[in-house]
Each structure stands twice: as C-alpha cells, then as structure tokens.
N, C-alpha and C positions, 0 to 999 in steps of 0.2 A: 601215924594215925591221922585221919582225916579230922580236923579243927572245925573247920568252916565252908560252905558252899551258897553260891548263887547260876540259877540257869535260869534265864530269860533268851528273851527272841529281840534280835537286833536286825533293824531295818539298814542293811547296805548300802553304803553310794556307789561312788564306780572304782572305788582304788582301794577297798578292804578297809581294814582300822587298826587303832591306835589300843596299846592296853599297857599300862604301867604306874608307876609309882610319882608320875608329875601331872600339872593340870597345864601346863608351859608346853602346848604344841604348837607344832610348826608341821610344814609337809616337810619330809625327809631329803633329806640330800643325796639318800643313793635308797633304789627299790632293789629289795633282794631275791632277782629275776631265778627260777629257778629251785628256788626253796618257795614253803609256808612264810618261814618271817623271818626279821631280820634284825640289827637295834636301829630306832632312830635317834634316840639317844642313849646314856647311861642307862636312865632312869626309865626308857621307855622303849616299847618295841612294836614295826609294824608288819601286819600277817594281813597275806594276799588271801586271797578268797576265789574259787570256782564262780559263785554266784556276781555278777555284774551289779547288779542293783534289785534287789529281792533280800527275804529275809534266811538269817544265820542263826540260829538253835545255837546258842554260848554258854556252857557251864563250866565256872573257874572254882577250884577249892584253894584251900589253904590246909598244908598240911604239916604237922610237927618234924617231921622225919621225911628221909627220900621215900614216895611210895613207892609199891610193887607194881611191876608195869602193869596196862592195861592189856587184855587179850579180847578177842571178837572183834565184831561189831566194823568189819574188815576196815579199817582204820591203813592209812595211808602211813608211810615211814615216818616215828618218831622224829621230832627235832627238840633242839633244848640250847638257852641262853640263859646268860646271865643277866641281870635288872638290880640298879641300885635302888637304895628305898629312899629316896627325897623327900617322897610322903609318907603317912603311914595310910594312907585308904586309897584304894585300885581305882584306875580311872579307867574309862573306853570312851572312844571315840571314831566316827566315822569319816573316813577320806571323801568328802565332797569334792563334785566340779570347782576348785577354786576355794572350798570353805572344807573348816572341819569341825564336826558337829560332836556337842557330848550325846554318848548313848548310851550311859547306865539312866537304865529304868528309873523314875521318879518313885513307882513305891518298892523300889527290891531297895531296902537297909545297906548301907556302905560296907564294903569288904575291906576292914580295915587288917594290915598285917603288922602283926608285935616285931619293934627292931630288938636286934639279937644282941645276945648278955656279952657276948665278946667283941663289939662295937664294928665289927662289919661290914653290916647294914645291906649284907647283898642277898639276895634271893635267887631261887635256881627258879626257871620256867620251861617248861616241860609242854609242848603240843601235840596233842591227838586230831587230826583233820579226816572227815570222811563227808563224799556227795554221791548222793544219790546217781547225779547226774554228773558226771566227771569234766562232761565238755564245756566251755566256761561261757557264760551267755546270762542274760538276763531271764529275770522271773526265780520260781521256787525251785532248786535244783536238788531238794533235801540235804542243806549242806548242816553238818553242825560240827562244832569244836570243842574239846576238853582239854581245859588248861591246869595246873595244877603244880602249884606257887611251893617251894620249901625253902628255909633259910640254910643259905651251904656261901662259902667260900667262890670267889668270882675266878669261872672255869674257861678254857673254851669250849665254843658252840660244838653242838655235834646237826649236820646235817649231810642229806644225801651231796652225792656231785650234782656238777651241773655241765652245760653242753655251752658247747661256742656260740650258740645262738643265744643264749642266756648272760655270758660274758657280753657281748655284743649291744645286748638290751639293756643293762646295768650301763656299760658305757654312755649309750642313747640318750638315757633315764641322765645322765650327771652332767652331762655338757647343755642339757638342757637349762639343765636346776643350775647349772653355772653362770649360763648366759643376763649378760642385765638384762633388767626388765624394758628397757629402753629399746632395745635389738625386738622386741617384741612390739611395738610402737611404727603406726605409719604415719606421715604426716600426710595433708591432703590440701591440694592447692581449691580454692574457691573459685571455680569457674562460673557460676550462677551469679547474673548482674539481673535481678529480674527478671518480670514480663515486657514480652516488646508492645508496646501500642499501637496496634493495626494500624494508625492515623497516618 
C-alpha cells in the first residue's frame, strides 16, 4: 500500500542525480553506462537522464509492501536496486559541471522512510523512466521518473543488457575518475617580461 509521496520538478545539470538515503556525496566512481541508474554508494544511487540540462517531472513514493507494477504511460524497461537506509529522510541531488547540488524542493516536506523492525535497514528502489523526447539533448524533453521505495532484504539489481559501447564508456567513465587530479594540471612557463620601451 502506498504510505507516502512527493512529485516536483527538478532542474537538471548535465550528468542526471543523486537519490538516496545519505547527504555524503561525491561524483561516482563508475557511471552506469547503459542502464537508468546504478549505486554510487550503499546508501545511494545515480540515474542518467535523456534530458542534458532541462527540467525532470520526479515522483518518489514510499510504500509498505512490493507494489504492483506500473502499466501505461509507455514507460521504458523497469530497473530495481537495492539502498541502505544511513538516513532516515530521502535526499536528491543534481550532477553538476564539477559540483553537486541539493534539489529536494525547499517547500515539498522531507520523505522520511521508517527503518525496519527486523534491523535490515535496506530498502528496495524500483524506477519507471519515460521522455517524451527519447534523444538526449538539452532543454524540455518531457522526461519524468517514478520511483518507488519498499523495505525488502538487499537483492540483486535487475536491469536490461548493455552493449560494448556501453561497457567501453563505463571503462572511459573510471580511468578517468581514477586519474589524479594532478595528471589534470598544466604547468606554464612565464614568457611575458613586460613592455619593451620604444626608446
């Protein structure tokens, strides 16, 4: 039975968001090329997005029990992971250039979820993704998400396959995130001794 929900509209950056049970992010160490989302942590998990930077239609429930799937609404292939509960109230956040931003809404009330009586503490999450606009690009692509939280036993993920080009791009994605940051660093010699004086 359906508990609790929130749906607002999240303003995108350019690498989708963050939604979990910590407020302790970081950019992920591996992007899960290929799928909707993937964990970036235990406690936390990140879902790619059609839309580049535009806004995402988000409604998360909380629900007592596994729901019954959804039908309509021609919804893209189910995916589902598990999330430990660190916190007890849902976070979101936005994959910025370089930053990541909170984006639960200042007046939508926190979605807090009760830990379980047999001390668990894990939750099942469940994604429904549909756009309008399927091709990935910047602006409003009509994309929106339905997410939908139960407390169950820590499973594995259920997602489609993925292709070699997607294995390829996860690689890409992790030797990057591996690289110091220094390797990222140029030095620059000063060649500028001033103005010459006509004289």
């Amino acid at each position: 039975m359906l508990v609790r929900a929130s749906s607002f509209t999240v303003e995108l950056g350019e690498g989708g968001y963050l939604i979990g049970f910590t407020d302790d992010y970081e950019y992920p160490k591996e992007m899960p090329f290929g799928w909707r989302c993937g964990p970036a942590t235990d406690a936390s998990a990140v879902v790619l997005t059609t839309t580049d930077t535009g806004p995402l239609h988000l409604t998360v429930q909380v629900h007592d029990a596994l729901p019954a799937p959804e039908t309509g609404a021609e919804w893209e292939p189910v995916e589902e992971i598990s999330l430990r509960v660190d916190l007890p109230a849902l976070y979101v956040a936005t994959l910025e250039q370089g930053d990541i931003l909170d984006a639960w809404p200042d007046g939508e009330p926190p979605l807090e979820f009760a830990f379980s009586s047999d001390g668990s503490d894990w939750v099942r999450m469940r994604l429904y993704c549909h756009a309008d606009d399927p091709e990935p690009g910047i602006g409003d692509h009509g994309e929106r998400h339905l997410i939908q939280l139960w407390s169950a036993p820590h499973t594995p993920p259920v997602h489609p396959d993925i292709t070699d080009a997607d294995r390829q791009a996860r690689a890409d994605y992790a030797a990057d995130m591996a690289m110091p940051v220094e390797d990222y660093s140029t030095a620059y010699t000063d060649t500028y001794h001033g103005e010459q004086d006509g004289h």
